[in-house]
DOBA-640439 format. One line per 8 residues: number of its first residue (from 1); their letters; for each residue y, x, z of N, C-alpha, C. Coordinates in steps of 0.2 Angstrom, whole numbers. Layout:
// DOBA-640439
NUM	A	Y X Z Y X Z Y X Z; ...
This chain:
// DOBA-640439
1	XXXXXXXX	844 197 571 843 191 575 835 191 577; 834 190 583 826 189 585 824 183 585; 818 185 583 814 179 579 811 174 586; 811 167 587 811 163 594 802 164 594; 802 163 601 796 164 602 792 158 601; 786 161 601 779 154 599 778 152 605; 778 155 611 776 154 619 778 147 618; 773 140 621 773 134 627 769 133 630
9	XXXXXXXX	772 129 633 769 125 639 761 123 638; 758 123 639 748 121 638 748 117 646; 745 111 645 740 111 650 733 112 647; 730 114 652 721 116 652 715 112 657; 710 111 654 706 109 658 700 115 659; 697 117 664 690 122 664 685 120 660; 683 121 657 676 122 652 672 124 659; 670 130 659 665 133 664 672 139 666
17	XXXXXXXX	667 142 672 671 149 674 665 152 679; 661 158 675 655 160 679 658 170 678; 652 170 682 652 178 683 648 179 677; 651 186 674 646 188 671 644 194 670; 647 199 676 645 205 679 649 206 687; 648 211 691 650 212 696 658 210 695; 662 204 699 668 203 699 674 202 693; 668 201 686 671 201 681 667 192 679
25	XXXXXXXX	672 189 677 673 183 674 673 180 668; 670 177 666 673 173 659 674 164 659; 681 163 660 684 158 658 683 155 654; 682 148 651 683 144 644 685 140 648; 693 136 643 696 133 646 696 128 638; 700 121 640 700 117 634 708 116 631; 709 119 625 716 120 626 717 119 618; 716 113 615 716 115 607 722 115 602
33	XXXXXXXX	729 115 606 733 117 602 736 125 604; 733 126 609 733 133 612 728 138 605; 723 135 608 715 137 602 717 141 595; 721 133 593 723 135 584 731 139 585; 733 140 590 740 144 590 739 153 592; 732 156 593 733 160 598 730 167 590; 731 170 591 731 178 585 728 183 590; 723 188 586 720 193 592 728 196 591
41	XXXXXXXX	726 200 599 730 204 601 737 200 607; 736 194 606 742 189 610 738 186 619; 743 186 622 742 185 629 744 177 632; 739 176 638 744 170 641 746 170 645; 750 166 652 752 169 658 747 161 661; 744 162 665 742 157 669 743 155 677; 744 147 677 747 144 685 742 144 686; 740 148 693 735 145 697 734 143 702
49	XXXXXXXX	732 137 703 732 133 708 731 135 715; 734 133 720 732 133 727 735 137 732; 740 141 729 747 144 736 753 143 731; 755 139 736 763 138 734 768 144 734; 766 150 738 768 155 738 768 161 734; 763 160 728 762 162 721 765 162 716; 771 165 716 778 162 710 775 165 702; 771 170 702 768 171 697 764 171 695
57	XXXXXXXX	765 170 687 758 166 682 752 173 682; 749 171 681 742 178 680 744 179 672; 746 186 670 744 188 661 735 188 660; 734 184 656 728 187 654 730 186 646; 724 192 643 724 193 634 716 188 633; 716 186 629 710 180 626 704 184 622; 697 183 626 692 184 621 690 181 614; 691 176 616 690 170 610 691 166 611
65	XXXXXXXX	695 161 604 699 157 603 693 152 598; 691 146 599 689 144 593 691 139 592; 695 136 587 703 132 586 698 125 585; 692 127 581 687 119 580 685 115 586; 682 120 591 682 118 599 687 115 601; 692 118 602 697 120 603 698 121 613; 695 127 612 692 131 617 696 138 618; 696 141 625 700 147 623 696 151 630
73	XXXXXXXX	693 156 628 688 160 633 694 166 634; 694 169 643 696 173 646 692 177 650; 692 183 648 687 187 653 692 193 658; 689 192 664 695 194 668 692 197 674; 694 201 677 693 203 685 694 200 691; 693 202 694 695 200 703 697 206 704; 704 205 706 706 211 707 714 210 713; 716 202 715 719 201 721 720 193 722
81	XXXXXXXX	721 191 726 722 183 728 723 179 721; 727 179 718 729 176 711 721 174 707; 718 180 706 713 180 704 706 179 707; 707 182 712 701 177 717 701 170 715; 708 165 717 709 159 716 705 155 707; 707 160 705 706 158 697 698 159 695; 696 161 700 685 162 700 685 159 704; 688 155 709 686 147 711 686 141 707
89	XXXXXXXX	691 142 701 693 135 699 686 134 696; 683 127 697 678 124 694 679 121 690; 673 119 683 673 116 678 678 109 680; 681 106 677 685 100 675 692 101 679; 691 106 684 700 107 686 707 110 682; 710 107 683 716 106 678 723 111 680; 726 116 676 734 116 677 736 120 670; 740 123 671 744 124 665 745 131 662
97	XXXXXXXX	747 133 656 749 140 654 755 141 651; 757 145 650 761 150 644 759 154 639; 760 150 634 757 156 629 756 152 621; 757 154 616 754 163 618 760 168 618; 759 172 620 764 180 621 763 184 618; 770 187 614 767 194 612 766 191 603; 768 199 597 765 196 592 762 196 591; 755 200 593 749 199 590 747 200 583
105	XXXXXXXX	742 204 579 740 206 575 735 204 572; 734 206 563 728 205 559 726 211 555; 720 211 556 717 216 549 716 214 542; 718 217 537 722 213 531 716 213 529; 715 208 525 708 207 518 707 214 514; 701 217 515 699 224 512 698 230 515; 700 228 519 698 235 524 693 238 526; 688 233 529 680 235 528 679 241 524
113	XXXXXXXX	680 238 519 680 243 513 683 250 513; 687 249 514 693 256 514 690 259 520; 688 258 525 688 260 532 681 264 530; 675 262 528 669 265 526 669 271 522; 673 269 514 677 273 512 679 280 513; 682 279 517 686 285 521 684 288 527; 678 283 529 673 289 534 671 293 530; 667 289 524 661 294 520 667 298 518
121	XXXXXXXX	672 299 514 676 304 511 677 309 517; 678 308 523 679 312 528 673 316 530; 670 314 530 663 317 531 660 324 524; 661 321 520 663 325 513 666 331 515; 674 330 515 677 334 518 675 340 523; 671 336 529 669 341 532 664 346 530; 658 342 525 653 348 523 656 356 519; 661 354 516 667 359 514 668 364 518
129	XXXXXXXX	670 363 524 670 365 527 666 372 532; 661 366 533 654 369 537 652 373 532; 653 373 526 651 378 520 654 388 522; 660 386 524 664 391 526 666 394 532; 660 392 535 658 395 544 659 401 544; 659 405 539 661 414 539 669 414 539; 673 409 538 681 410 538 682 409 546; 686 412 550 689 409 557 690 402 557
137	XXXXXXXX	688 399 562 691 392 564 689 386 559; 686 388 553 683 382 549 678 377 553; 674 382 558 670 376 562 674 374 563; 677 375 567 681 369 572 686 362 567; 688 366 560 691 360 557 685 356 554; 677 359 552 673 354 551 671 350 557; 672 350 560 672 345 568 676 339 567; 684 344 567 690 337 565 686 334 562
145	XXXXXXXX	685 336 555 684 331 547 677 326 549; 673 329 554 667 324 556 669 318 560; 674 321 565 675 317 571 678 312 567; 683 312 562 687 307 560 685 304 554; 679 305 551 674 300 549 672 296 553; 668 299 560 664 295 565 671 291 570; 677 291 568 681 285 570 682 278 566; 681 282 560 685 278 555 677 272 554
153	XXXXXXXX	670 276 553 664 272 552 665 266 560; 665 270 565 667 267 571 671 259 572; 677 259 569 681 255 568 678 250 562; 677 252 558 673 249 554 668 244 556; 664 247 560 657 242 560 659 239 568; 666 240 571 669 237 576 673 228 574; 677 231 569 681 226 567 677 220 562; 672 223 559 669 221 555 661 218 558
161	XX	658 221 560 649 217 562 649 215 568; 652 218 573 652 214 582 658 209 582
């Protein structure tokens, strides 16, 4: 049996909504049961005001959610009328959402760990290898073994320090 969805009704007010590079946007909207209901990885569908011939909601995925504000920031392009419309709306203008969509994801307690771990062990691995540059094809597997340290460190200092 499938599990019913978390998706409601929001309405919203704008926080702000400025450029923050060429065509690309960042949204803060007030939305505080939105805020504490939304998990990375999850989407909203937003109304956007000002053509009645616009039957659909814009998907956006959320930057940041902080449920104590209870604030929900979107950064987004301009990319057709829908979204043009949605870099016009100014601070204190009002309309509605869907969401959140989708299940949405966490990274479990300890992983930092493990993730660091397992780069150094891989990088290990690879000196093993580099050692045996006179056998065919060993470079190239001390490449693999380095590459997949420098993803594992990667993620690491992604999900972990930024």
């Amino acid at each position: 049996m499938p599990t019913p969805s978390t998706a409601r009704m929001h309405d919203f007010e704008v926080v702000s909504n400025q450029e923050i590079a060429d065509g690309i946007f960042s949204l803060v909207i007030s939305a505080p049961k939105l805020a504490s209901a939304l998990k990375p990885g999850q989407f909203v569908n937003i109304a956007v005001p000002g053509d009645a011939s616009s039957l659909l909601r814009v998907p956006l995925s959320f930057y940041r959610a902080d449920a104590e504000a209870g604030t929900v920031e979107l950064w987004y392009a301009v990319v057709g009328d829908d979204t043009r419309r949605l870099s016009q709306m100014a601070p204190g203008s009002t309309s509605n959402l869907l969401g959140p969509g989708g299940r949405g994801w966490f990274v479990p307690e300890g992983t930092r760990k493990a993730l660091l771990v397992a780069g150094g062990i891989c990088y290990s691995i690879g000196c093993v290898f580099y050692v045996l540059k006179k056998i065919p094809f060993m470079h190239m597997v001390f490449h693999l073994w380095v590459l997949a340290g420098s993803v594992l460190q990667f993620f690491s200092i992604l999900l972990f320090v930024l």
